[in-house]
C-alpha positions in Angstrom: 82.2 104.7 88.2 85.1 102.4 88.9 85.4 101.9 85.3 86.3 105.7 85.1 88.3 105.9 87.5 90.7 102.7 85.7 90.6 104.6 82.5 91.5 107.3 84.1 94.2 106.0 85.5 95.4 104.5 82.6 95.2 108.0 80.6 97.2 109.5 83.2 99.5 106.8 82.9 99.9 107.3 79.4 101.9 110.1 80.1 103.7 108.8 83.1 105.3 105.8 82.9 105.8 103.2 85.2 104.2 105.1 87.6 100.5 103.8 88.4 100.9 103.3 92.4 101.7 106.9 92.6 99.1 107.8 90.4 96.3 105.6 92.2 98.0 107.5 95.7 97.8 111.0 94.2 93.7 110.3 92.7 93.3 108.6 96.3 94.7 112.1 98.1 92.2 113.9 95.6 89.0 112.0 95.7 89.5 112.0 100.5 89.5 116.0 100.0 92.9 116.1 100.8 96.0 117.7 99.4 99.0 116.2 98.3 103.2 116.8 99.1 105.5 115.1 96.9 109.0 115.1 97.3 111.7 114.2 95.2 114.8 115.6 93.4 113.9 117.3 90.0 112.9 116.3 86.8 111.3 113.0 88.2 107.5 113.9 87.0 106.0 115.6 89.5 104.9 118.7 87.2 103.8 116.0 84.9 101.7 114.3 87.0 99.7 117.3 88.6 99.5 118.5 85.1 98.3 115.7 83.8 95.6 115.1 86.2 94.4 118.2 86.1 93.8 117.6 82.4 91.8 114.4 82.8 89.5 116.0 85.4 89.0 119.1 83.8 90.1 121.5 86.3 91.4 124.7 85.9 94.8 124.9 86.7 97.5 127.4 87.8 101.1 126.6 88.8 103.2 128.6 90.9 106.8 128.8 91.1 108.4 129.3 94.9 111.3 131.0 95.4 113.3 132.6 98.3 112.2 136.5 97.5 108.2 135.2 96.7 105.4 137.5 99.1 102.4 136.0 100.6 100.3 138.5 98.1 102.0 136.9 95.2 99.9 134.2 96.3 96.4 135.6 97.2 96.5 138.4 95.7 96.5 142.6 96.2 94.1 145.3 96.7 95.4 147.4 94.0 94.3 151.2 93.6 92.0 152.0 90.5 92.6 155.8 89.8 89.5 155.6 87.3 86.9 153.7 90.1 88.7 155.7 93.2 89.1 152.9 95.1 91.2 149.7 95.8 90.4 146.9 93.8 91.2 143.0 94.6 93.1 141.4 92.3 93.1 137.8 92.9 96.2 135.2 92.8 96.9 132.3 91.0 95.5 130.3 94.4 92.2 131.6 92.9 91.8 128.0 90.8 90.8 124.1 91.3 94.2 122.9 90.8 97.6 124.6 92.3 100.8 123.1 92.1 103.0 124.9 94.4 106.6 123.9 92.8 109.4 124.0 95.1 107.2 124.8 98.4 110.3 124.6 100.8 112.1 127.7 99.0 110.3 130.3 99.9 110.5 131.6 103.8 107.7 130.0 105.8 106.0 133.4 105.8 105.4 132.8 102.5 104.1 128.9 102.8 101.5 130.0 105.5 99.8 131.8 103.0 98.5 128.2 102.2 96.8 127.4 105.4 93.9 128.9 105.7 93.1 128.2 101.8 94.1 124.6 102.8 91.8 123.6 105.4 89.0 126.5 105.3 89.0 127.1 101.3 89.1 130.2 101.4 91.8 133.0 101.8 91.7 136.2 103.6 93.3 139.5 102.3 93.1 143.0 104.5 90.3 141.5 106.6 88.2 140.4 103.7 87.3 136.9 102.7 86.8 135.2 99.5 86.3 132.1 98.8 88.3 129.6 96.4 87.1 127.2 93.3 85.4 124.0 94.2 87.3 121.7 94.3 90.0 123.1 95.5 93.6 121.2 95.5 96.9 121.8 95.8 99.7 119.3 94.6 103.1 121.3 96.3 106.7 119.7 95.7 109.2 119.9 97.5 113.2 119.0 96.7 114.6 116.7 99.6 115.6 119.4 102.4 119.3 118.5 101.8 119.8 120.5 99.5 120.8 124.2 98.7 118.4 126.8 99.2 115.7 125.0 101.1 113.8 126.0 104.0 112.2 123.0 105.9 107.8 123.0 106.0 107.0 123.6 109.7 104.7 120.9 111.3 101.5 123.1 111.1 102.1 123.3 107.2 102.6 119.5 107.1 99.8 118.6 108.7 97.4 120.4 106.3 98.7 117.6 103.6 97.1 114.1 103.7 99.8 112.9 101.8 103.4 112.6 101.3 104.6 110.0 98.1 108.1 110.0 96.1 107.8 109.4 92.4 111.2 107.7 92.4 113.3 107.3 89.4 111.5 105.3 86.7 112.3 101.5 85.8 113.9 100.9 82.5 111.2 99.9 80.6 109.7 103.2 82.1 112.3 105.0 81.0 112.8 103.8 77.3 109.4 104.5 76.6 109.9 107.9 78.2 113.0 108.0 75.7 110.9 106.8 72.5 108.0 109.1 73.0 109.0 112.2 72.6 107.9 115.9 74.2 105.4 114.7 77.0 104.0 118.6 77.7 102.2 118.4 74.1 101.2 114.6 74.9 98.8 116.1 78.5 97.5 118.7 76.3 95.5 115.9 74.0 94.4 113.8 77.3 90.7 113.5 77.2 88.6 114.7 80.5 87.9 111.8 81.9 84.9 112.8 84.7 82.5 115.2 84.8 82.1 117.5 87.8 78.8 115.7 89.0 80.7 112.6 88.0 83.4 113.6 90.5 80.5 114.6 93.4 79.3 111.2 93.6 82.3 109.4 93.7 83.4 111.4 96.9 80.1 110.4 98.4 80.5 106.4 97.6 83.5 106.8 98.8 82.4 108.3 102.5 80.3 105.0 102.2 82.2 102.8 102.5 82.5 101.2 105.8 84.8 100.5 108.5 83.7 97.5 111.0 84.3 97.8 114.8 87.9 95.3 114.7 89.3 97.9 111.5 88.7 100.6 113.8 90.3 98.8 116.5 93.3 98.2 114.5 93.5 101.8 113.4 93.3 102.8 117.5 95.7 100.7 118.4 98.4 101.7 115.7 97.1 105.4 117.0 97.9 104.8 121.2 101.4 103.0 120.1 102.5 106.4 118.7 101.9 108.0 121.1 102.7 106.0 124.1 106.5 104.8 122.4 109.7 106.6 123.4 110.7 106.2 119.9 108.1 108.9 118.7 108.3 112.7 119.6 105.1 112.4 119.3 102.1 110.6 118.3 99.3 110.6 115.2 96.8 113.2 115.6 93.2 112.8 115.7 93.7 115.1 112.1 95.6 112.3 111.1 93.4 109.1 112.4 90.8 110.6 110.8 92.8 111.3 107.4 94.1 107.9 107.4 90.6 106.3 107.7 89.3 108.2 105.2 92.1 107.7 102.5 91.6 103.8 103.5 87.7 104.2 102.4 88.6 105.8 99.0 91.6 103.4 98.4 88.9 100.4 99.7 86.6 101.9 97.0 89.2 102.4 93.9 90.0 98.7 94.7 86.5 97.3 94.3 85.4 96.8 97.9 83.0 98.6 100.0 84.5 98.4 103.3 87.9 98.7 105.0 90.5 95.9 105.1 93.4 96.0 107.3 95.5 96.0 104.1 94.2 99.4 102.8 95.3 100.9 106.1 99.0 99.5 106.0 99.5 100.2 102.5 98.5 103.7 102.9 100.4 104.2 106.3 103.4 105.7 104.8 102.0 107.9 102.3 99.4 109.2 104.9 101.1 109.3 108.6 104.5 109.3 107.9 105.5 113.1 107.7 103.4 113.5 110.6 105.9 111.9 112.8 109.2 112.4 114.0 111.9 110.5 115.8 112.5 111.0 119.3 116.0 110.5 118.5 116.5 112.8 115.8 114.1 116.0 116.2 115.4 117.1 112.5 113.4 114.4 110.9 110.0 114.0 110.0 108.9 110.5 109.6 111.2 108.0 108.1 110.2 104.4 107.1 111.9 103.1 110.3 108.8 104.8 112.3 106.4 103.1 109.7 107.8 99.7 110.1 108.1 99.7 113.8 103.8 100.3 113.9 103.4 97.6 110.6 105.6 95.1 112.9 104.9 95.6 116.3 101.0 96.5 116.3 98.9 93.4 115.8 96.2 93.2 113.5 93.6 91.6 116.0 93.7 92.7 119.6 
């Protein structure tokens, strides 16, 4: 299976370059059951690379464009009267699908982005007091420009949290870029990627992946980098349990993707930023989430062994 998952990889790094970290991050983020925030300026890949994986997975796929004036039913969907039937009939939305990409989350009103919560963490959405439920799998790759600019409304914590990760593409190298330069159109290039895992395929990698194990010292570590959040003046306030628990279980996938079958300290400091850091903020300043200085501080001042 972790032959797959390499080609797999490499397919989807056929189409962007320079990029494989972020792509092993983003399969990472998929294969925990998470969801996945990335945030960058545009035109740096991110439509790309949820395109692109949804391809080489075979899911179905629907993406959604936010914007300021955008309702919560242009998400889920509408009961919509059918004069022929005499009654209302439910049209479902495009969250109705395996794959969403929610482009520019933060510019619609946060009205609008709660519409993603309860299809976040319960899979399911509820429209005029009747449920449905979503697709399995179910994920949702949203992007978001950096809240500087124009036009942005900023994701409120409860939104954040339903995420287990947060990565930037970054601007390419410039090898990465003059293949980007030499290869032409890249949209017709993700339409010829082959499907790279079947659904059962996909099953029992989740489940070698919950597997994997995690001794007594790794959960130590990860406890001990948990209680410093918390207990710092530096932190507004601490990791969750959500977020323990997401962080352990993104280590066991990234453990597995990396040919192991247990935890080492490494696959929980690599994936600290990616994982924890929008689910921090700074005591000092209350308008920022995370920040690499909070990630650093737990990497330097938590030891390893107690």
């Amino acid at each position: 299976m972790r032959d797959k998952l390499e080609h797999l990889v490499e397919v989807v790094g056929s189409v962007l370059y320079g990029k494989e970290l972020k792509v092993r991050q983003a399969l990472t983020c998929l294969l925990s059951g998470g969801h996945l925030l990335i945030e960058d300026l545009p035109g740096m890949g991110k439509t790309t690379l949820a395109h692109a994986l949804a391809q080489v997975l075979g899911f179905e796929y629907q993406r959604v464009q936010f914007t300021s004036d955008m309702l919560p039913a242009d998400i889920l969907g509408a009961s919509i009267y059918d004069s022929t039937k005499g009654e209302f009939q439910f049209h479902q939305g495009p969250i109705f699908t395996q794959l969403l990409l929610a482009d520019e989350i933060n510019r619609t009103t946060p009205k609008t982005q709660s519409a993603l919560l309860e299809a976040m963490e319960e899979r399911q959405v509820t429209v005029e007091g009747q449920t449905y439920q979503l697709p399995e799998p179910f994920f949702v790759i949203a992007t978001q420009n950096p809240i500087s600019q124009y036009g942005t409304f900023p994701l409120p914590e409860s939104q954040l949290d339903r995420f287990l990760m947060r990565i930037e593409l970054g601007y390419p190298s410039s090898e990465a870029e003059r293949e980007l330069l030499l290869g032409g159109d890249v949209r017709n290039k993700i339409r010829d990627l082959p499907v790279c895992l079947k659904p059962a395929e996909l099953v029992e990698i989740k489940e070698l992946c919950n597997q994997v194990k995690a001794s007594g010292s790794l959960l130590d570590y990860l406890q001990r980098l948990v209680s410093f959040s918390r207990n710092s003046s530096d932190f507004d306030y601490g990791i969750s349990p959500r977020g323990s628990l997401a962080l352990l279980n993104a280590a066991k996938t990234w453990a597995f993707l990396h040919g192991r079958d247990y935890v080492i300290p490494e696959d929980i400091q690599t994936l600290l930023g990616p994982v924890i850091g929008h689910r921090l903020r700074s005591a000092e300043d209350l308008s920022e989430h995370g920040g690499m200085a909070l990630i650093w501080k737990l990497l330097n001042e938590v030891d390893v062994v107690g």
